[in-house]
N, C-alpha and C positions, 0 to 999 in steps of 0.2 A: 494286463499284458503279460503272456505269459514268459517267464523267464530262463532263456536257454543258455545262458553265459558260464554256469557254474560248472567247474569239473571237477570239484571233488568235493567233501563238508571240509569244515577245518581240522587239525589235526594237533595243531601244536599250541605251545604257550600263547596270549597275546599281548601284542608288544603296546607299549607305553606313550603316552603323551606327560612330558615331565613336567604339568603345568594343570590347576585344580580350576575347576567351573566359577570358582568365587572369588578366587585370591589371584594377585598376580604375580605369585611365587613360584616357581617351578617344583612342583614334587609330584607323584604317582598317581595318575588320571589314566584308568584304563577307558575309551572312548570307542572300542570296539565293538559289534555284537558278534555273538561267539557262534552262531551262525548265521550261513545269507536268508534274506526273507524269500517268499517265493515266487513274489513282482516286485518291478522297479521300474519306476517313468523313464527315469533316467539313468543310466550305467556306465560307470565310467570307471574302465583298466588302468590301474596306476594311480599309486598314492603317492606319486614322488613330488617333486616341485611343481609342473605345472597342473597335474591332476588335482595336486588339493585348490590350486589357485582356482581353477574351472568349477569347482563345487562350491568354495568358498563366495563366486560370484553367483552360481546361479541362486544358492539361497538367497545372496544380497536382491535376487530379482525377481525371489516368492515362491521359486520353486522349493518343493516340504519333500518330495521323494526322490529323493538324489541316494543312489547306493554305488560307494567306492570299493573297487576290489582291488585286491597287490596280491599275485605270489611269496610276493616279501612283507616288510616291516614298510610303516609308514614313514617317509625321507630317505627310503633307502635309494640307491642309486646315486646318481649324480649329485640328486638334490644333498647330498651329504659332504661333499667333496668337493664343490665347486669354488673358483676363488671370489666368489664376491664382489666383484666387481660391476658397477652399472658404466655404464660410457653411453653421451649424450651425442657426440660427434659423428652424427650421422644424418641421412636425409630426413626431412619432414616426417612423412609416414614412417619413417622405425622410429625417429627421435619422439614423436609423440609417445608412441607405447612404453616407451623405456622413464620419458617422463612421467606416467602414469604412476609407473613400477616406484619411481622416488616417492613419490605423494602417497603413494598408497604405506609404501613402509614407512614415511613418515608420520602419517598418519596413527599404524600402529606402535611407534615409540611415544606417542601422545597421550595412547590408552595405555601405557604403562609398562607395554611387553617390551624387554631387552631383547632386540634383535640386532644389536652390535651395528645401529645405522651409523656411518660420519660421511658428512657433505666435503670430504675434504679436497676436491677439486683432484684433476689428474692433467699430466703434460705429455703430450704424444711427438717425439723426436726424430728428427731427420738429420741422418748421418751424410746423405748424398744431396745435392743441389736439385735433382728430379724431385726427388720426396717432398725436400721443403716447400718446392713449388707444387706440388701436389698437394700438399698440406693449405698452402695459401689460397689455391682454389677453391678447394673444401670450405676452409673457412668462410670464405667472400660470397662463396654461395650459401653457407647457414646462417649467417650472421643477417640477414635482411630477414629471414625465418624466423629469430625470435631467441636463437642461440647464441649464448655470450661464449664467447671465445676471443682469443688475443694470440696475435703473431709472436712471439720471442725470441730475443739472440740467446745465445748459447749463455752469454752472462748474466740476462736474465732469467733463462734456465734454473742457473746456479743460484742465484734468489733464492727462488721458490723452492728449490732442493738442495741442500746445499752439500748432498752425500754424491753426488752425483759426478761422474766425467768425463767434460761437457769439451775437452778441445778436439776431438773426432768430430764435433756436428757443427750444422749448417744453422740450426734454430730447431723452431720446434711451434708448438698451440697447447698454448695454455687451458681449460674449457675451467673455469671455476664451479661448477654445479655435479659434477661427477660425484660417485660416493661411491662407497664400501658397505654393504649386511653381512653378518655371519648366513649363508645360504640352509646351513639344517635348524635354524632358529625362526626364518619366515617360512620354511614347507609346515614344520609342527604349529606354526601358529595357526600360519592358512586352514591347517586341517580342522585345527582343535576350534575357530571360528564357523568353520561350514560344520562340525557337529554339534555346536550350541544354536546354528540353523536350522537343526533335524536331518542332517545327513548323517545315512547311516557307511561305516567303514567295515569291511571283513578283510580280516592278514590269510596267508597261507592258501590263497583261492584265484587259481589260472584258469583260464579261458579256454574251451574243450573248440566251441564253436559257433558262431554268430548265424543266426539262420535268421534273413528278412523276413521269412512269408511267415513265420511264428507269430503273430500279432490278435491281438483281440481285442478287436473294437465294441465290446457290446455293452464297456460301461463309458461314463467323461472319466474316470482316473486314466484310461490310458492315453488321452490327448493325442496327439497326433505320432502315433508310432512312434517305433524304436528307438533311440536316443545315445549312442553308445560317441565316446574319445577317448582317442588310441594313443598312447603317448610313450614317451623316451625312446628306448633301442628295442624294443620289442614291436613295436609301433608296424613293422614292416610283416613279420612274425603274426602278429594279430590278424593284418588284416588278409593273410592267404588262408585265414580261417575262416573266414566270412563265405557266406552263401547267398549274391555271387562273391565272386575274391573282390578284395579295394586293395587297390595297385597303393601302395607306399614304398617309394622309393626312398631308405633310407642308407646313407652310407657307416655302420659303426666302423671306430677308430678309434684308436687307444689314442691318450690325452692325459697329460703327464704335470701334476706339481712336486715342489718342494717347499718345502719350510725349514729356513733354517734355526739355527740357535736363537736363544736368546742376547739382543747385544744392549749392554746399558746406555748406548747414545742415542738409545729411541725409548727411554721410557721421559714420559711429559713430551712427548713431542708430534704434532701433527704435519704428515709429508705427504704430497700428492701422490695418487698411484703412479706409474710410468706405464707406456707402450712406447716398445722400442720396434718400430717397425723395422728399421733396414735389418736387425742381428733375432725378429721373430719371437720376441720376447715381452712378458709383460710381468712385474713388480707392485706389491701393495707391502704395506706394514699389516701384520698382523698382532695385534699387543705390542711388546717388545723383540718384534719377529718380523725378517722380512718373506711372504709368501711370493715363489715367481710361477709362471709357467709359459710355456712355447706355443706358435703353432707353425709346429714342424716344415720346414719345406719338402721333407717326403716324409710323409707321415706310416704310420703300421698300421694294418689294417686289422679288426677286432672282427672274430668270426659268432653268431652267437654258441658256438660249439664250446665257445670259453666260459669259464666260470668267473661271474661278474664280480666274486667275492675276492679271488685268489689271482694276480694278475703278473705275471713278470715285472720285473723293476726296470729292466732293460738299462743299465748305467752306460755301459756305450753308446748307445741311439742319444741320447740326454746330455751327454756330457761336453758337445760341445756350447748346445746353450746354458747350461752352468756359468762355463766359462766367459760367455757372454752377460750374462748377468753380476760377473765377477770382475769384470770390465768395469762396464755401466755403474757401479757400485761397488770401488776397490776395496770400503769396509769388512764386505765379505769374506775377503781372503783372509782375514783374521776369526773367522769362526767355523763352526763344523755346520753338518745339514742332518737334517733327521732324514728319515726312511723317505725313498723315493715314492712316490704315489703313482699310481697306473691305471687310471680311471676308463674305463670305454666311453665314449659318448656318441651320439645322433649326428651325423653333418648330413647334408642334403646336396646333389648332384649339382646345385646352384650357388649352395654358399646362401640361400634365405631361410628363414624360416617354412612350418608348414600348417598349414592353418586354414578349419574350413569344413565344408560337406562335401564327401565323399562323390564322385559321378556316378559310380556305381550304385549305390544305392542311398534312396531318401534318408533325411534323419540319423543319419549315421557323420557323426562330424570326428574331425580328426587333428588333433594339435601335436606337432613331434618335430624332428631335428632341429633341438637347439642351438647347435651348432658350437659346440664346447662349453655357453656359458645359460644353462636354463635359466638361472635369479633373472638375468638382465632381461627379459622377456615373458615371466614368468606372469608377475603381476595385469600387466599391458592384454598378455595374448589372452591369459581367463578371463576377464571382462570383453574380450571382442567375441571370442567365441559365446562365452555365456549370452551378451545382448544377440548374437545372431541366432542361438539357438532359443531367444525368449521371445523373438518380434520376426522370424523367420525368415529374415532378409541380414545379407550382409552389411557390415557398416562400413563407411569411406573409407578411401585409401588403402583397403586391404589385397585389393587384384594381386600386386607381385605378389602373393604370401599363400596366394589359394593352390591347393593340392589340382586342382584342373590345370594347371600349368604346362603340369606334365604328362607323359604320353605312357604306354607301355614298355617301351624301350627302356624310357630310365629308371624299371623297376626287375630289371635283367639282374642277375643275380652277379653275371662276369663282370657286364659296365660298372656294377656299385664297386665292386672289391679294385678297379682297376682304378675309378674316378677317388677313392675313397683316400687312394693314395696322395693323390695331388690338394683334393680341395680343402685338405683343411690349412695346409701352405698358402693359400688363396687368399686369407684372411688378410694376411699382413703384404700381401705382396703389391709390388708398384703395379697401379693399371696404367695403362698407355692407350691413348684411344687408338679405335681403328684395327690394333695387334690385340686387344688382350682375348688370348680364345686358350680353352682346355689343351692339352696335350696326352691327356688322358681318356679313354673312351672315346677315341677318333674314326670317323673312317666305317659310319656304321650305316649311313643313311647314305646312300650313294642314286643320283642321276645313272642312266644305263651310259651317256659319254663322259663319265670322269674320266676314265683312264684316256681318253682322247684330248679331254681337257688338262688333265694333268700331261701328258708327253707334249704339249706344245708350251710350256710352262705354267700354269696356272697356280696362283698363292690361297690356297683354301682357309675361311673359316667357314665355322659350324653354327647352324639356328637349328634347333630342336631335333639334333641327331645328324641333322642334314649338310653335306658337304658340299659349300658354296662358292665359287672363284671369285675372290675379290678384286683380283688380279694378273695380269701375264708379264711376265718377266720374257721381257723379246729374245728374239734370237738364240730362245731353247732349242736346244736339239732332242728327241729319245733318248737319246744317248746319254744323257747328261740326267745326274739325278735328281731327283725331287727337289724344287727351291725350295727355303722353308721362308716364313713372314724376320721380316728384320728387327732391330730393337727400335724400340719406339721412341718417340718424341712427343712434346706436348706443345710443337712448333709446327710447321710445315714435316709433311712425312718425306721419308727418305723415298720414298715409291713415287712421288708427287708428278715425277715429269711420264710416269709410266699413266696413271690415271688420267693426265693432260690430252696424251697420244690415242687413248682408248675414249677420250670426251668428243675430239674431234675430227675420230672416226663416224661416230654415231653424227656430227652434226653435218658433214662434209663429204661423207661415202656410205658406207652398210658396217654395220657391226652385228657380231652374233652373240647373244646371251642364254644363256640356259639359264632357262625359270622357273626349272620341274620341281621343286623344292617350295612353290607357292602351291597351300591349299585348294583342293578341284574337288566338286560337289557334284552328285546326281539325286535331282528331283524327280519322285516318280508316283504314283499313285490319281488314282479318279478326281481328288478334289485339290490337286495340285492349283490349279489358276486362281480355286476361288482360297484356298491358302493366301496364295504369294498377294491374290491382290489385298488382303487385308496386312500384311506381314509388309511389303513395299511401299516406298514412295510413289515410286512409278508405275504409269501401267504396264503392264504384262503379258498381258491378251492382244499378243500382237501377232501378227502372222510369222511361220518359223523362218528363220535365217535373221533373226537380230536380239540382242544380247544385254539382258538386263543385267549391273552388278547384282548380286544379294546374296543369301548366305543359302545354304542347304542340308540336306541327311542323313549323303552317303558320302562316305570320304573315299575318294576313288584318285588319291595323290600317286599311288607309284602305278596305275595303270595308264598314264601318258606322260609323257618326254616334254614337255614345253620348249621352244625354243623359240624367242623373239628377236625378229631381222629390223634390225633401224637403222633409219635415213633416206637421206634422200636416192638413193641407188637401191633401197629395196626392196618396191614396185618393179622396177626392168627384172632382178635377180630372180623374184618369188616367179614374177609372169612365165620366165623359161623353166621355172622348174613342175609347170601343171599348163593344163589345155583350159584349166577354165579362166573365166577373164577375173582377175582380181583387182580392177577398179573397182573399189567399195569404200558406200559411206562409212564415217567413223563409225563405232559401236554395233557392226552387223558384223556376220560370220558368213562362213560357207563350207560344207563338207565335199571335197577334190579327192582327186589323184593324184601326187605330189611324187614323181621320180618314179619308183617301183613301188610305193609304198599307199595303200587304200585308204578310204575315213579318216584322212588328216582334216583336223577343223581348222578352218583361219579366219583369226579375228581379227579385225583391223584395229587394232589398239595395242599399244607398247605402254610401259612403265617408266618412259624416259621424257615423255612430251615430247621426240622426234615423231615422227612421219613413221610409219612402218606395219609387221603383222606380228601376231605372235601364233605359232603354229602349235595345234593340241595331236601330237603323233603319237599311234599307238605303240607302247614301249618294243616292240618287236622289232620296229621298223626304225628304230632311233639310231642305231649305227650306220645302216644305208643312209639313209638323210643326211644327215651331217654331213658324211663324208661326200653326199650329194652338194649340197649348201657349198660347202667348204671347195670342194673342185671345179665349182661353178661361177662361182664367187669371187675367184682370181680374179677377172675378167674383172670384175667391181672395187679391186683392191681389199675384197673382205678380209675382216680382224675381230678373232675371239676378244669378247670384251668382260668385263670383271663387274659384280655389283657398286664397287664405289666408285665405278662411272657411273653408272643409274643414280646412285645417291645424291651425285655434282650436278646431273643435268637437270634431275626434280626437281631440288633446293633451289637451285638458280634462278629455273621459273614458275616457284612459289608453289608446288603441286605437294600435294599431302599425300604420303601412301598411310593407310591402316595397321595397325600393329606395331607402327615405328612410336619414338618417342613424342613427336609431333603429335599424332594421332590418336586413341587410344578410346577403348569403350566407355572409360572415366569424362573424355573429353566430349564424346559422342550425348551423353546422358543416358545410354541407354546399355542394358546388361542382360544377357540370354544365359538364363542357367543350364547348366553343360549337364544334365542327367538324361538317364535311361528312364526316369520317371518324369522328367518335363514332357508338358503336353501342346496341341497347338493354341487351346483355348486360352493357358497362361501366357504364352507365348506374345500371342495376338494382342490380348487383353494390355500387357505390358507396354508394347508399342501405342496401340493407340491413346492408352492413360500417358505414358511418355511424351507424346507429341505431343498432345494436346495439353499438357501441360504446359511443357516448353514454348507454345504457341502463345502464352498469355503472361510469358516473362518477357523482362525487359535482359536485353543484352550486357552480359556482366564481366564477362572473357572472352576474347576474341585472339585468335589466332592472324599473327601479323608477318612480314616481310622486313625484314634490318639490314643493311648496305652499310658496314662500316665504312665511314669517311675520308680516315688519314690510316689506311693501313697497309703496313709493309709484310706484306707475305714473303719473305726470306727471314725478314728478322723478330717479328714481332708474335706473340704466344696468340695461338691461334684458343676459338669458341671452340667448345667440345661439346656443352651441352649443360644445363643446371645453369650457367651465369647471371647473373643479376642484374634486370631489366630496371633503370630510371629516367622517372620523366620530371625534370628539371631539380636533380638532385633528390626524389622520395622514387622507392622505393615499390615496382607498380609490374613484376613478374620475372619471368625468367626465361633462356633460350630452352629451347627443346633439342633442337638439332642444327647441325652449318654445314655449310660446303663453300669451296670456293671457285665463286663464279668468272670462268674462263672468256666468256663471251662480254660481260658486265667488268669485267677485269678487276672486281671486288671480293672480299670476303662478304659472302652472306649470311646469315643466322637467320632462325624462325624463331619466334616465342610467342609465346601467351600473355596478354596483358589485359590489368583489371584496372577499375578506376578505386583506388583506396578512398571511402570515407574515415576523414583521421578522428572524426567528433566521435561518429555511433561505433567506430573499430571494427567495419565492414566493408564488401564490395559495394559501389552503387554504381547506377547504368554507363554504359561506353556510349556517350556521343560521338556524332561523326566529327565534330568540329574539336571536341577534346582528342581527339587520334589525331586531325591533321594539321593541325595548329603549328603556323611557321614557324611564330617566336620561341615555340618550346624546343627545348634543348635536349637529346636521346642521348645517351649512355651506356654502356655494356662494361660493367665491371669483369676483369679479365685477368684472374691473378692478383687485385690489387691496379690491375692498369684501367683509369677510367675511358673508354675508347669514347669517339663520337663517332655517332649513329644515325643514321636518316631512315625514315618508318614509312612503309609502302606497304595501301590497303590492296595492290590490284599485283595482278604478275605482272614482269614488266614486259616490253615491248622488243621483246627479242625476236628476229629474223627468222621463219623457218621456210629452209629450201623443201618444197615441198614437192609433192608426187599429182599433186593434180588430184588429190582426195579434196570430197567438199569439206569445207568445216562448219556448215551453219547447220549442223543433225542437232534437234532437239527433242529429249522424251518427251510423250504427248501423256495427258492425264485424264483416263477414260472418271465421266463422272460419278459423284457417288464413290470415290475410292480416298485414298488418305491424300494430302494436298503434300506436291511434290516440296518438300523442303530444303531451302538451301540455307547449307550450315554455314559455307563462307563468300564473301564477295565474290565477283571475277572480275577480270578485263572483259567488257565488251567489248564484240568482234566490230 
């Protein structure tokens, strides 16, 4: 394969690995070759922490031609500077990878290398009543996961730390499994392991430019094309090099430790690390030292225009979290601090990591924004990458982490430097459901009626750029400026009686929602039908004017307006606003005249389970309309309505949207690789192995219905999401998503539930008679509050005033096609 990555030979010294191929002593092991060869299976930019980790795993997995390139010295960068710290306190899928990262370093303190591991546990504090109880959530949702952790008062706080002070807080979580590495002691091991694998390393050699079509296949060494990961702060930089570009949206950010003096009340002594959420700061001992560092609430943005060697100290920016850790630790105020550190590092527009293959082009994989701390994800993410780049399928649990996340937007040069500012503040900051949204990078993805939506008051967040009402704040005038979202609760929201008024519009009169922010697909080409029918459940091949879901291959989102009318008033409304008759069955469409405006589509289907249309107008025509709708409308009592009424009315009655946390491709079983080189052959092939596998399992999670039983919606901490599903005291899933049901006059939750075998320590099959079993007893752990629960496999039986549409439309399944499968119960009509 021939080799286009190199831009220049080397020129300079080369640098050291402090540690000999036989002994496990550290002295002078030069591991370099002194130049690049002139193929490489595999290439991979960056010898810093996770790069060597990524080569270190693929030898572990047989690959012999692995070549590592740096500009620099190998650990240079972050992996040199970082504070060491792993932290377990986190969901499943990251808590797994971090667990890795332990077992892996401990593993190598077994084989003898001093990589400064200690398991010494860490306590995470809450100053304010919100946190603590954010904290208690956290907990009660890991803790059925597999993670030990413990609630604590501020006294015993003081226990386990006894430098600490503890009469500012509320308590805090204990996690005993936490640890400490020195981080430039596992990158040199990592590397100096993947070189006694046969990886080869060259220093002093940047990346000129990635060219796809370079490839040559005409022996087996070159296996399956190009193989390249992009990693640290350069990661973004690499990949506008690439032919085509690979969009990495990375935000760098200066990222600041200290170390201070030496104090003799820490030598012989082992103290949990600390994260001090409320004051942004985090605490380890280092020898007889304590190391902190922040993550800023408005952070500095790091241009790569800066020299990553030579960094400002910036002691103003810094100095008030000093004083915060001077606090936290009044020891301190009796010693000095050495040299301020001013590290750049990777965050990413989301605050996750990034990890994965490229959309752009095949074999091209990409690991980077570590998001201040590369160790704690170092070891975890080279093994996931390596196994996916060995078996060429992703492994579990990885979807939030995949670089397809993101779209083009968040690799805008302005959004990075503007988000870059905020998100590393994010880290430590209180979530609050329902409020927590960016305030940075706003205002970019706009419907053609925001500003229509906004002057009648509309409370915006943002889904993938996109600016969403989640609510109207009544009795706005223009005149009146922009509401903004209020501080949150982890109770009943302060908005509650406004989403009430906008629920029982939709159930009672007409509501208008703008939908144009929902992904819209054009299918086009000769073998379209015989596509879809392999690619679908349903058939397809039906004559035009009705409307199959499925996915598609042209993304044509901002070329129409969406806007869906529900209730029972929005048959008479749509009728006068067109000449054609729109009695229609559920799931068909029609192309009208709609007011002045031509080729409006309308479907008979809403996102709410009320009665109504959703209109597909061409963006041209979306201000007339509206303002059509809306003066029309009067006569109906119309009311702009917000997505978290759609969220109340769905939940209610048990309906699942896709992409939410209910839903999800993970949940689905099935997964479409998002490239410019996926085909329909794999495509196809996919689904049908899919289904038809799934066709010859037994039922092992099921997505269910919860009606908390004694619950006081004023006073009592509402489901958010994550909570802890039991069935008669064990321990058997968790919520995904709640609303609270208006019409049911309950709080409702959805979750997912398995049946634990506790012998083998796996799922085994859901019966129907283990799901509806009277004498078992449901539970929704909440905070710590055990709720009771009653578990409904069907929606329920709520009233809907309806428009005289039929409801018995059922897809037909032409034979010979894929056998329409239903993923969950229903109510029968």
């Amino acid at each position: 394969m021939p080799y286009p990555l190199l831009s220049r030979p080397l020129s300079r010294g080369l640098p050291t690995l402090h540690r000999s191929l036989t002994s496990n002593r550290f002295d002078s092991e030069v591991i370099l070759n002194p130049v690049p060869p002139p193929r490489a299976q595999i290439v991979i930019a960056g010898s810093g922490m996770i790069g060597n980790s990524v080569a270190y795993h693929l030898v572990e997995n047989g690959w012999k031609d692995v070549l590592i390139i740096d500009k620099g010295n190998i650990a240079d960068g972050s992996s040199k500077t970082g504070s060491g710290m792993l932290g377990l306190f986190r969901p499943k899928h990251e808590r797994r990878i971090v667990q890795y990262c332990i077992d892996l370093y401990r593993n190598l303190e077994k084989q003898g290398f001093d990589i400064g591991l200690k398991e010494c546990g860490s306590i995470n504090l809450a100053a304010t009543k919100d946190r603590l109880l954010s904290l208690q959530r956290r907990a009660n949702r890991y803790k059925p996961t597999g993670l030990r952790c413990e609630v604590l008062s501020p006294k015993e706080l003081k226990e386990l730390h006894p430098l600490i002070f503890v009469d500012d807080l509320q308590g805090g979580v204990w996690v005993p499994e936490d640890a400490v590495v020195n981080p430039k002691r596992v990158s040199e091991v990592l590397a100096l392991l993947a070189h006694r694998g046969g990886a080869k390393f060259v220093s002093d050699c940047g990346v000129e430019k990635i060219n796809a079509n370079l490839i040559d296949e005409s022996g087996p060494s070159s296996s399956n094309n190009l193989k390249v990961s992009s990693v640290w702060i350069w990661a973004r930089s690499i990949g506008k090099l690439s032919d085509p570009e690979v969009k990495i949206p990375i935000c760098p950010a200066e990222h600041f430790f200290l170390k201070f003096e030496p104090l003799s009340e820490l030598k012989d002594i082992d103290l949990p690390n600390i994260r001090d959420y409320d004051n942004s700061i985090y605490l380890r001992t280092w020898g007889d030292s304590f190391l902190m560092g922040a993550f800023e609430k408005t952070s500095r943005l790091w241009t790569e225009f800066q020299s990553t060697d030579i960094v400002e100290e910036h002691w103003r920016h810094f100095s008030p979290y000093i004083s915060a850790a001077m606090k936290r630790i009044p020891l301190l105020r009796s010693t000095s601090y050495e040299k301020l550190l001013n590290t750049p590092d990777a965050f990413t527009p989301d605050g996750r990591w990034i990890v994965g293959e490229a959309p752009e082009i095949g074999n091209y994989y990409v690991c980077a924004g570590m998001n201040g701390n590369s160790l704690q994800g170092a070891g975890g993410i080279g093994k996931v990458l390596a196994d996916w780049m060995t078996k060429d399928q992703p492994p579990p649990d990885i979807l939030p982490f995949e670089l397809a996340r993101f779209t083009s937007l968040h690799n805008n040069p302005r959004f990075l430097a503007e988000r870059a500012v905020e998100v590393v503040g994010k880290h430590y900051q209180l979530e609050y459901p329902l409020v927590n949204e960016f305030n940075k990078g706003r205002r970019i993805r706009t419907s053609p009626i925001f500003s229509e939506l906004e002057s009648r008051g509309a409370i915006f967040g943002e889904r993938m750029g996109w600016e969403r009402a989640l609510y109207f704040v009544p009795h706005h005038s223009p005149e009146d400026p922009p509401p903004h979202l209020p501080k949150g609760s982890f109770g009943k929201p302060e908005f509650f009686e406004y989403i009430e008024d906008e629920y029982m519009i939709c159930r009672e009169g007409v509501g208008l929602i703008d939908m144009s922010s929902f992904a819209k697909f054009i299918i086009n080409g000769s073998g379209v039908v015989s596509y879809l029918q392999k690619l679908c459940s349903n058939d397809v091949d039906i004559p035009t004017g009705g409307i199959i879901p499925t996915v598609g291959l042209q993304d044509v989102t901002s070329m129409f307006t969406v806007i869906s009318v529900c209730g029972p008033k929005s048959k008479d409304l749509v009728q006068r606003l067109t000449n054609t008759d729109v009695n229609m069955t559920p799931f068909t469409y029609k192309v009208c005249d709609m007011g002045y405006a031509s080729g409006v589509m309308v479907l008979a289907v809403t996102q709410t389970g009320e009665p109504g249309y959703s209109l597909y107008i061409p963006s041209e025509y979306s201000i007339h309309l509206y303002d059509t709708i809306m003066r029309v409308g009067q006569d109906y009592g119309i009311r702009n309505v917000g997505h978290l009424a759609t969220r109340f009315l769905r939940i209610e009655k048990n309906l699942y949207l896709f992409g939410e946390r209910s839903l999800r491709p993970k949940q689905l079983h099935l997964r479409l690789t998002v490239s410019s080189k996926s085909n329909l052959i794999r495509i196809i092939s996919l689904g049908k192995v899919l289904y038809s596998n799934r066709s010859k399992r037994v039922l092992q999670k099921k997505l269910v219905q919860f009606r908390l039983s004694d619950f006081d919606k004023d006073v009592d901490r509402w489901p958010w999401g994550g909570e802890a599903i039991y069935r008669n005291g064990e321990y058997v899933g968790s919520v995904t998503n709640s609303a609270y049901g208006f019409t049911l006059k309950k709080m409702v939750a959805l979750g997912f539930v398995q049946h634990p075998d506790t012998i083998r320590g796996q799922s085994t099959s859901i019966s129907h008679n283990w799901l509806s079993d009277r004498k078992v007893q449901w539970t929704i752990n909440i905070a710590g509050n055990m709720e009771p629960a009653t578990i409904h496999l069907h929606p329920p039986q709520i009233p809907v005033i309806n428009q005289d549409m039929q409801r018995d439309y059922k897809p037909k399944q032409k034979p010979g096609h894929a056998p329409n499968i239903q993923l969950f119960e229903k109510e029968e009509s």
